[in-house]
C-alpha positions as CSV (number, residue, x, y, z in Angstrom):
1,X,-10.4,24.8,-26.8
2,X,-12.7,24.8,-23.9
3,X,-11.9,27.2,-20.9
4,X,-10.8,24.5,-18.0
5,X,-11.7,27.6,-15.3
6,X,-15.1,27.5,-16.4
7,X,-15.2,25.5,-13.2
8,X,-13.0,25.5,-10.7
9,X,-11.0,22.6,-8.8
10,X,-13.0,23.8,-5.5
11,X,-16.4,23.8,-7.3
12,X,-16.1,20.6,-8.2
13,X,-14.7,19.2,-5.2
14,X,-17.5,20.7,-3.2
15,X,-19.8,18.9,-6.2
16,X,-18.8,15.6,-5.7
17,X,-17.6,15.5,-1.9
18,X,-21.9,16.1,-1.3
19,X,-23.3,14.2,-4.4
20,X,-24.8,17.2,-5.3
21,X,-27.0,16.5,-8.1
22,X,-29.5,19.5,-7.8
23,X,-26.1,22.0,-7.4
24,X,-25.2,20.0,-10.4
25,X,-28.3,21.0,-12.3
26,X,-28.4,24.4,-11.2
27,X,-24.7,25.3,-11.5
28,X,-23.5,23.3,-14.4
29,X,-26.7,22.2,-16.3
30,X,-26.6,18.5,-15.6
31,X,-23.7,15.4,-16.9
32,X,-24.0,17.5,-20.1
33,X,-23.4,20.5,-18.9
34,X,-20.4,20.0,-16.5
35,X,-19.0,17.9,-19.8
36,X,-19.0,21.3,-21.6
37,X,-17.6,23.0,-18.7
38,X,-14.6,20.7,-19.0
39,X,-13.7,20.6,-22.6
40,X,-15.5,17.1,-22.7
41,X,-16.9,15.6,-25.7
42,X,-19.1,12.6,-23.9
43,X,-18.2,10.6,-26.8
44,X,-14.5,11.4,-28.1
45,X,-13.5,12.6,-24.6
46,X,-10.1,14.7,-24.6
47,X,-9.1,14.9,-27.5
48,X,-6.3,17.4,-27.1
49,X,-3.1,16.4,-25.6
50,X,-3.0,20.0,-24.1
51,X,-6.1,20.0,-22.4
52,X,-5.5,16.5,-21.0
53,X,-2.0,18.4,-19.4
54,X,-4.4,21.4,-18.4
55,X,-6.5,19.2,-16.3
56,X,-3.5,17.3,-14.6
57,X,-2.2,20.8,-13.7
58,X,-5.7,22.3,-12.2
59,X,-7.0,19.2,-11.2
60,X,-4.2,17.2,-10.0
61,X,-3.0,13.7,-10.3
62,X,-4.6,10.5,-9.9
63,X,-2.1,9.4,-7.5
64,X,-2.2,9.1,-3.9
65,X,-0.2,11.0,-1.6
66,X,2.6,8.9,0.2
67,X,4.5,9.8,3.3
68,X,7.8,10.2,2.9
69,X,10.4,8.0,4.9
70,X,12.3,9.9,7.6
71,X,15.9,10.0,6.9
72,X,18.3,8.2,8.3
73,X,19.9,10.5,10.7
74,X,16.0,11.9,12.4
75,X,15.7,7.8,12.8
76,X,18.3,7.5,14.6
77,X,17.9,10.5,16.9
78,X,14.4,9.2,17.6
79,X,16.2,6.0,19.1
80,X,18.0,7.6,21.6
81,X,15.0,9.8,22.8
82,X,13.9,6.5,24.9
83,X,14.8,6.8,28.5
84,X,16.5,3.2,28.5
85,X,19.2,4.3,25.8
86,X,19.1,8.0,27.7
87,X,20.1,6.4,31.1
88,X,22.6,4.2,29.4
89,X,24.0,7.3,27.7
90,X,24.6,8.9,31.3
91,X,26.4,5.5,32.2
92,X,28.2,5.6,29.4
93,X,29.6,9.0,30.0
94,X,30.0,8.3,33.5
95,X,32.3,5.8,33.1
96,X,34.1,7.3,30.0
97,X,35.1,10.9,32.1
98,X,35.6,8.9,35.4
99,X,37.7,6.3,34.3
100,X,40.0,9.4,32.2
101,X,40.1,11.8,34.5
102,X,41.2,9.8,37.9
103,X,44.8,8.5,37.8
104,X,43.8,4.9,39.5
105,X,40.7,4.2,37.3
106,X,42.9,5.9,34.4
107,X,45.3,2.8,35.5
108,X,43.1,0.5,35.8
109,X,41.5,1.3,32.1
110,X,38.1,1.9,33.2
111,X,37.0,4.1,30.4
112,X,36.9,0.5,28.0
113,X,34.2,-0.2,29.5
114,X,32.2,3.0,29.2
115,X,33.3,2.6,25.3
116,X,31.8,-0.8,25.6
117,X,28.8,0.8,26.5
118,X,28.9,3.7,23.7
119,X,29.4,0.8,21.5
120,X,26.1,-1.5,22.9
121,X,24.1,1.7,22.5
122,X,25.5,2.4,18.9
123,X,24.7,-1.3,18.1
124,X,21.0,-0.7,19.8
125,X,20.2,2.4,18.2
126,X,21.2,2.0,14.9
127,X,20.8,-1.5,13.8
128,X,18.0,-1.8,16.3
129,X,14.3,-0.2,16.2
130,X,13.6,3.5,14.5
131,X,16.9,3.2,12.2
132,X,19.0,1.1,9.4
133,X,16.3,-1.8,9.5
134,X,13.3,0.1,10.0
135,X,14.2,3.0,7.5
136,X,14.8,0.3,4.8
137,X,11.2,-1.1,5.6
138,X,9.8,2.5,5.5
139,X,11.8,3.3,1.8
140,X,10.4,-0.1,0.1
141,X,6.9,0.5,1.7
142,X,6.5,3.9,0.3
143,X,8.3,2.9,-3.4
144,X,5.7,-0.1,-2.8
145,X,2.9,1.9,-1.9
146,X,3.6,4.0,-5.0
147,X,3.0,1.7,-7.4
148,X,0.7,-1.3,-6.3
149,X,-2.7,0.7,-7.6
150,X,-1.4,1.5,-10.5
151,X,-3.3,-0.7,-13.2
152,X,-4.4,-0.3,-17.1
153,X,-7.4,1.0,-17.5
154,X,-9.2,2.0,-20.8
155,X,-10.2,5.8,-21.6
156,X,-11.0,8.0,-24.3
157,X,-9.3,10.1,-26.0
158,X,-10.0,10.9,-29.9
159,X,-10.6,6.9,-29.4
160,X,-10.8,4.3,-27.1
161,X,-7.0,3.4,-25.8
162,X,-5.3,2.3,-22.6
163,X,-2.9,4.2,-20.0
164,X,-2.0,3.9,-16.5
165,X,-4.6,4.6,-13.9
166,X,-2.4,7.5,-12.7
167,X,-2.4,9.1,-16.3
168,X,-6.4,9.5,-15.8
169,X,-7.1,13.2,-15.6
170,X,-10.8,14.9,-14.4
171,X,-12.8,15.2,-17.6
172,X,-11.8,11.9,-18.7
173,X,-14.1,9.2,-20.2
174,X,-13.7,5.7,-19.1
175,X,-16.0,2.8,-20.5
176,X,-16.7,0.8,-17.8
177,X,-17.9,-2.8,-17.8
178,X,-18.4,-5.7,-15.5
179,X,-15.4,-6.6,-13.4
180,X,-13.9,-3.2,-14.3
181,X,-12.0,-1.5,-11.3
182,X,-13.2,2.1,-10.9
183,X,-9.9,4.4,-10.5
184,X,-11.7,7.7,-10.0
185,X,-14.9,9.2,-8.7
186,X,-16.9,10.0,-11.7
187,X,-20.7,10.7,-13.4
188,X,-22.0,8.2,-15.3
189,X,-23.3,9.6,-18.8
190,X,-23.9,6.0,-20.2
191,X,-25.6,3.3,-18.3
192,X,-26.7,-0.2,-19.6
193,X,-28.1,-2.1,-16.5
194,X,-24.7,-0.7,-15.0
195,X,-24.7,-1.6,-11.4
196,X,-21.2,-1.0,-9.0
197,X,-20.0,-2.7,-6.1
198,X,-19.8,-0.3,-3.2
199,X,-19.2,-3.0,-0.5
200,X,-15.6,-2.0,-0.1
201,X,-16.7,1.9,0.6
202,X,-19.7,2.2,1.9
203,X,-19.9,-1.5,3.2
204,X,-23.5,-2.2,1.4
205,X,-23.7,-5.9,0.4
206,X,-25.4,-5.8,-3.0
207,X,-24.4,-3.8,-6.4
208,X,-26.2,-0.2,-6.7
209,X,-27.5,0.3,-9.8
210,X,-26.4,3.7,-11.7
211,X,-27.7,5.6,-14.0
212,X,-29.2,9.0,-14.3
213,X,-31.5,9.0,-10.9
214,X,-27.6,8.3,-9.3
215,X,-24.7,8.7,-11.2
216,X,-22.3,9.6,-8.6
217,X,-19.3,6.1,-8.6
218,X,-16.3,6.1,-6.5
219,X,-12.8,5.6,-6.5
220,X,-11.9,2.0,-5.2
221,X,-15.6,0.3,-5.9
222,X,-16.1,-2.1,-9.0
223,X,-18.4,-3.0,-11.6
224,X,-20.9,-5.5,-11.0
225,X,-23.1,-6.0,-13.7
226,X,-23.4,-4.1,-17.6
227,X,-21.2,-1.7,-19.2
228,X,-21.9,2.2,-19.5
229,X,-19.4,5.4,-19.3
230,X,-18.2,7.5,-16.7
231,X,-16.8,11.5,-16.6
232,X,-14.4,11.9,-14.2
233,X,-14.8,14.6,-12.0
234,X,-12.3,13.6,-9.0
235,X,-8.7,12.1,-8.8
236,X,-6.4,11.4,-6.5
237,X,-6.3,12.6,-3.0
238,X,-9.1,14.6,-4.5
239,X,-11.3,11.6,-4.6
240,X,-13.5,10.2,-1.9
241,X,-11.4,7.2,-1.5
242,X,-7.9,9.4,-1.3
243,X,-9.6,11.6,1.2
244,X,-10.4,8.6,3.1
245,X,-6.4,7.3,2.6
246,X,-5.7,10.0,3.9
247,X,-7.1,9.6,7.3
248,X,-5.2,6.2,8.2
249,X,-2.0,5.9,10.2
250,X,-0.3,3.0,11.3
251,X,1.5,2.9,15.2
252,X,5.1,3.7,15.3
253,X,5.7,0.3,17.3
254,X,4.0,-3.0,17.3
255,X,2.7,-4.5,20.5
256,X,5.2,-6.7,21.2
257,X,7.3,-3.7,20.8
258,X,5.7,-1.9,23.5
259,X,5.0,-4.6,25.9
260,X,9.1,-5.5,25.7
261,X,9.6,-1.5,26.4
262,X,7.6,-1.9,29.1
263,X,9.3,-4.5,30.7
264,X,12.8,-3.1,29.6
265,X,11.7,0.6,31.9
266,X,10.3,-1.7,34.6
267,X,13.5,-4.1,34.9
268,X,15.6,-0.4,34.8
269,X,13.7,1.2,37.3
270,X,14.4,-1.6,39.5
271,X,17.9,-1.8,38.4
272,X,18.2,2.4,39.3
273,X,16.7,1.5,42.6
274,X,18.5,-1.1,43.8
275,X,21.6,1.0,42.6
276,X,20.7,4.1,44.5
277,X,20.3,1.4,47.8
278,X,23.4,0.0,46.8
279,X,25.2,3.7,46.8
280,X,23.2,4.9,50.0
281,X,24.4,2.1,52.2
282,X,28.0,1.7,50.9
283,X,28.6,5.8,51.7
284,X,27.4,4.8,55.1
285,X,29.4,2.7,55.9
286,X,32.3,4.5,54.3
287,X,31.6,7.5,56.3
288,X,31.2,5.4,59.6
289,X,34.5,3.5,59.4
290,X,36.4,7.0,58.4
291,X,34.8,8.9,60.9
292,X,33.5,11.3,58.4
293,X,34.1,12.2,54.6
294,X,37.5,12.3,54.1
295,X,38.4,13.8,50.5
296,X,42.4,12.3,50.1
297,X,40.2,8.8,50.6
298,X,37.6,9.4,48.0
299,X,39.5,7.6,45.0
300,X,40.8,4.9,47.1
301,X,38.0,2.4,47.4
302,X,35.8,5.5,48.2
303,X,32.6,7.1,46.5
304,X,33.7,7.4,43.3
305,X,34.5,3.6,43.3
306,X,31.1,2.8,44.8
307,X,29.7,5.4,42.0
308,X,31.2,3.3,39.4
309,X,29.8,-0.1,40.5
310,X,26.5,1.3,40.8
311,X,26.5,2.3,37.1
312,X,27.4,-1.3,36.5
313,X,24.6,-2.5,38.4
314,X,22.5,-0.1,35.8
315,X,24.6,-1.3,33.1
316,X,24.1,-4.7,33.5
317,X,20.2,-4.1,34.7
318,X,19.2,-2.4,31.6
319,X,18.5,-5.2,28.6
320,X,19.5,-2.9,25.6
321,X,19.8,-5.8,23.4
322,X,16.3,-7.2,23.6
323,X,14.7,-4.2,21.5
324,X,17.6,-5.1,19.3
325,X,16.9,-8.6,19.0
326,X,13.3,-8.2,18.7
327,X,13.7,-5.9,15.9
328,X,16.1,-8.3,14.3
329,X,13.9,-10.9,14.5
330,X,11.0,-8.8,12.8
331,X,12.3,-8.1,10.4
332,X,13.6,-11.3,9.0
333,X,10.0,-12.3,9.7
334,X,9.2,-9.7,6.5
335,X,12.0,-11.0,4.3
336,X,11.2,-14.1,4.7
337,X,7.7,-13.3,3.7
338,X,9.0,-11.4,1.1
339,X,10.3,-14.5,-0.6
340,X,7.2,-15.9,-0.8
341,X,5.7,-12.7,-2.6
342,X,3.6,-11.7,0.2
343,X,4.7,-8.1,1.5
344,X,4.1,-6.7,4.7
345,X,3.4,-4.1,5.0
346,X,2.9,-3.3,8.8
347,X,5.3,-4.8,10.8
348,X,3.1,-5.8,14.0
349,X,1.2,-8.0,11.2
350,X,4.6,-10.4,11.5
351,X,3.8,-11.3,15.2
352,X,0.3,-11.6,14.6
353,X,0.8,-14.6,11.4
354,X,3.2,-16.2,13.9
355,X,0.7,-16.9,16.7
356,X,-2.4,-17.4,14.2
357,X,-3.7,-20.5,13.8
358,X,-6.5,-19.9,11.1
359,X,-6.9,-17.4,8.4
360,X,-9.8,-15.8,6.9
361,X,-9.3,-14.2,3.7
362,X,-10.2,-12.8,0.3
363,X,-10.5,-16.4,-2.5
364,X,-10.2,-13.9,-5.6
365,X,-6.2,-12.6,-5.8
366,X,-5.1,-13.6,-3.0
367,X,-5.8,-17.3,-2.8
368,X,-6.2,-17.5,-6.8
369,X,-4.9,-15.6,-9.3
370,X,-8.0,-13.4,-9.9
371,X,-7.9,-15.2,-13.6
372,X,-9.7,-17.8,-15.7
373,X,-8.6,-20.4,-18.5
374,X,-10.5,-22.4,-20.8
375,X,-9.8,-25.8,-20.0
376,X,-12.3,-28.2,-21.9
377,X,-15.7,-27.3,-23.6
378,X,-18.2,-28.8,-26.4
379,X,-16.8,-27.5,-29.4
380,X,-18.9,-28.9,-32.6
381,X,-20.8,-31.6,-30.7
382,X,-17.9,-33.4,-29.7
383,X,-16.5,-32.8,-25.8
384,X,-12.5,-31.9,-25.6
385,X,-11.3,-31.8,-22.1
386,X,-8.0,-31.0,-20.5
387,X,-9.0,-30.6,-17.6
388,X,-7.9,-32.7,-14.5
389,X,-4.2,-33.5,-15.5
390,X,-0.7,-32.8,-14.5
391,X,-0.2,-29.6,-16.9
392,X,-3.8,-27.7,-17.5
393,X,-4.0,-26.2,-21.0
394,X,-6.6,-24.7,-23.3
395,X,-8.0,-27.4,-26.3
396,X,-5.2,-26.5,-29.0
397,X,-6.2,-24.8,-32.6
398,X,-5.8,-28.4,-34.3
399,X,-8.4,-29.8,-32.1
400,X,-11.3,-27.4,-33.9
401,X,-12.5,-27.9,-37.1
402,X,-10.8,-24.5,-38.8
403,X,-14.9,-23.1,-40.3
404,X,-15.8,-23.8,-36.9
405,X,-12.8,-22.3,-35.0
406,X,-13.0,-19.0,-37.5
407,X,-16.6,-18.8,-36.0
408,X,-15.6,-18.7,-32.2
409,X,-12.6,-16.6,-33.3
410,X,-15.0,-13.8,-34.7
411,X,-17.7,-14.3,-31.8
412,X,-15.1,-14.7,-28.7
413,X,-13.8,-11.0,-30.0
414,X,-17.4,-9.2,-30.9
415,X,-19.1,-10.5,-27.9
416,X,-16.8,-8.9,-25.7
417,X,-15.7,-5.4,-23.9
418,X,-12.9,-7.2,-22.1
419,X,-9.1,-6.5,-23.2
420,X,-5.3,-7.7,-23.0
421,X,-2.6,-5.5,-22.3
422,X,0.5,-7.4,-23.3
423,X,3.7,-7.0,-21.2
424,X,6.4,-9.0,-23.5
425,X,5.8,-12.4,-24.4
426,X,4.6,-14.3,-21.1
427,X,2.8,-11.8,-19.0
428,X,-0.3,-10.8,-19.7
429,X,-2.8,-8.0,-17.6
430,X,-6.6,-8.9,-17.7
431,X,-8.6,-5.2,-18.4
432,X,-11.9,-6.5,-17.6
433,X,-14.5,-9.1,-17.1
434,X,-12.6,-12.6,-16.2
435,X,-14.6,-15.0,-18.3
436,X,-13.9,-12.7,-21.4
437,X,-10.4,-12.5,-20.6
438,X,-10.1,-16.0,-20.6
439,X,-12.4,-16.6,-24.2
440,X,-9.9,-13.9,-25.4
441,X,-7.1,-15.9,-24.1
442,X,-8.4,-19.0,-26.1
443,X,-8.2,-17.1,-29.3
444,X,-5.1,-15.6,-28.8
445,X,-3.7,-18.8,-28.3
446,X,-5.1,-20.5,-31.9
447,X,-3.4,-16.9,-33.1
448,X,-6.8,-14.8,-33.5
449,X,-6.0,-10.6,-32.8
450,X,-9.2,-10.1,-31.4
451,X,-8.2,-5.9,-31.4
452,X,-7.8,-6.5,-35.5
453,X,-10.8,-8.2,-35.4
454,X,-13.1,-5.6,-33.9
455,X,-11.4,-3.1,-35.6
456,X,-12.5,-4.7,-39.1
457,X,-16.1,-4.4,-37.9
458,X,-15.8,-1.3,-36.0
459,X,-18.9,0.9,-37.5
460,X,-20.4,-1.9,-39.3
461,X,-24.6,-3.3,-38.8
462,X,-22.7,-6.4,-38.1
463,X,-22.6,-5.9,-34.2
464,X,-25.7,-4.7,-32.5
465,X,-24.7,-3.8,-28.3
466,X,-27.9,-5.3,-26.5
467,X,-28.3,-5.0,-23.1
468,X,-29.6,-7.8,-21.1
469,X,-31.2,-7.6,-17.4
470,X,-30.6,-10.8,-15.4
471,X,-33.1,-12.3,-13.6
């Protein structure tokens, strides 16, 4: 078994982080070389289980590190760090130890009122912004998060098979061919006319060719054009593209969510003000009709009366509902989305679909289905079409002449690098280019195993791989 220390994780970070091709050469001896340092054969791969764990355990996983949701409790403290729900606090207790402690306001029940308020601010807090609502959006967003790049990609190992994008492990070899997703920065040791998309990372518009005067491919970027093989050599938040994951952060509050906090401070400043004007004037007047400040007079339609009606005035001043109803309304924006299969996954993205009035997206996945089907075609010089009605379907196996239909059988499955990864009967995951997928579609639906198939002429003269440039 090959040392895995032979190179270290930081080596090799340092390696591909730069694109260092000369370190490369120097250190490690080229592709080869750096293959050999991993315990890679460039054309069985890892072929022992134990050094694919090794790897996983030096290197790490090809998964992306997620924040974790704050828990319920820190959510909730965060909602009464604002200064609305702070000042409505201070009313609240106000009003709870005022209307206990003095015998008239203890008469006349005043302390409901300041557990009405406990209760508003409760109702705010919790059910409101930063807590029950918000924590259930953060807990499906990270489970979500944790599993929407996760897709079947082919490796080998021993032989070609297919895993999980997260099972890929540094040292790795993936074939690669056109309309493959890359999952991992890599070296490409095979390259025929291989050229990647890198449009989505580095934001050039055409495919960059690779091969060995630039065999550095990242995480994230796709295959354009011909077929080749790729070492891994970073995975993960190790990778470029994790690295740059990394980096992001959303705002804790969407506009509209600050604008309405805004207003809410404003409309309680005023409210404080015109409370404190309201106190002011009333203690003047007390004092001038009494002659002074007599304490036996306080309780009896005194300060502390005049204390508790200009709580109310703050009370009633502060809108502690509208961050609740905002919220509310939010986030049945996202369920409602949700229904529709479409999840959102930053909130302020809700209040932005609601005022838009034109949208400019991705066709492939997102308007479509990122598939193909065969639909009609000229199968032994006569035309079959199904095209055009009610319920689209391939030509059926019936329709071909069976010589003829054996034929397409053997060259839809030769001619190909595409592959199907079944998940029970009806679903069914594309693993490479579209149009393939959908020949191989065609043949699975007359009943052809393409896989059997190639495996019959797996190290046979009968299939030659050509490359072929397009002009």
């Amino acid at each position: 078994m090959a040392n895995v220390a032979s190179i270290t994780a930081e080596d090799l970070d340092a390696l591909n982080s730069e694109k260092d091709s000369l370190g490369l050469d120097k250190r490690c001896g080229g592709v080869s070389g750096l293959a050999t340092a991993l315990g890679t054969d460039p054309k069985a791969g890892l072929r022992d289980p134990e050094l694919v764990h090794a790897h996983r355990q030096t290197y790490g996983v090809n998964q992306y590190k997620q924040g974790r949701p704050q828990s319920l409790i820190s959510a909730v403290c965060r909602s009464f760090k604002t200064p609305v729900i702070l000042l409505l606090c201070l009313a609240a207790t106000l009003y709870t130890v005022f209307g206990v402690a003095i015998p008239e306001e203890r008469h006349n029940q005043t302390w409901i009122e300041g557990i009405a308020v406990w209760a508003a601010i409760l109702l705010a807090t919790i059910v409101g912004p930063g807590a029950v609502i918000q924590y259930q959006e953060e807990f499906q967003l990270c489970k979500l998060n944790a599993e929407k790049d996760v897709i079947d990609v082919k490796v080998v190992r021993g032989g070609e098979t297919t895993v999980k994008s997260s099972e890929v492990v540094v040292g790795d070899i993936l074939p690669l061919s056109e309309g493959d997703k890359i999952v991992a920065d890599g070296l490409v040791i095979e390259s025929d006319d291989l050229a990647v998309d890198e449009a989505s990372f580095t934001g050039e518009a055409g495919p960059v060719g690779k091969d060995a005067s630039d065999p550095w491919c990242r995480a994230g970027t796709q295959v354009a054009r011909g077929s080749g093989k790729l070492l891994v050599t970073a995975v993960g938040d190790a990778s470029d593209f994790g690295k740059t994951m990394s980096l992001l952060s959303f705002p804790e509050r969407t506009p509209l969510q600050e604008k309405l906090a805004h207003v809410a401070a404003l409309v309680g400043n005023i409210g404080l003000t015109l409370a404190v004007t309201y106190l002011i004037a009333l203690l003047i007047k007390w004092c001038v009709v009494n002659r002074g400040f007599p304490l036996d007079k306080a309780c009896h339609n005194g300060p502390v009366q005049f204390f508790l009606n200009s709580v109310t005035i703050i009370v009633v001043a502060i809108p502690e509902g509208l961050p609740l109803a905002v919220t509310l309304a939010l986030a049945y924006s996202v369920r409602k989305t949700m229904k529709g299969q479409n999840y959102v996954r930053v909130l302020a993205a809700c209040e932005t679909m609601g005022g838009a009035t034109a949208m400019c997206v991705d066709k492939t996945g997102v308007l479509t289905e990122n598939s193909m089907a065969v639909t009609d075609g000229w199968f032994g010089g006569r035309p079959i079409s199904h095209a055009g009605r009610l319920i689209t379907h391939a030509p059926a196996a019936d329709e071909i002449d069976p010589g003829l239909r054996q034929l397409l059988e053997l060259g839809i499955a030769l001619n190909s690098t595409a592959s199907l990864t079944e998940h029970g009967r009806d679903l069914v995951t594309f693993v490479g280019n579209r149009t393939e997928c959908a020949l191989l579609m065609l043949g699975r639906k007359w009943g052809a195993n393409y896989q059997r198939i190639r495996d019959q002429h797996d190290g046979t003269k009968d299939v030659v791989q050509v490359g072929l440039r397009g002009t």
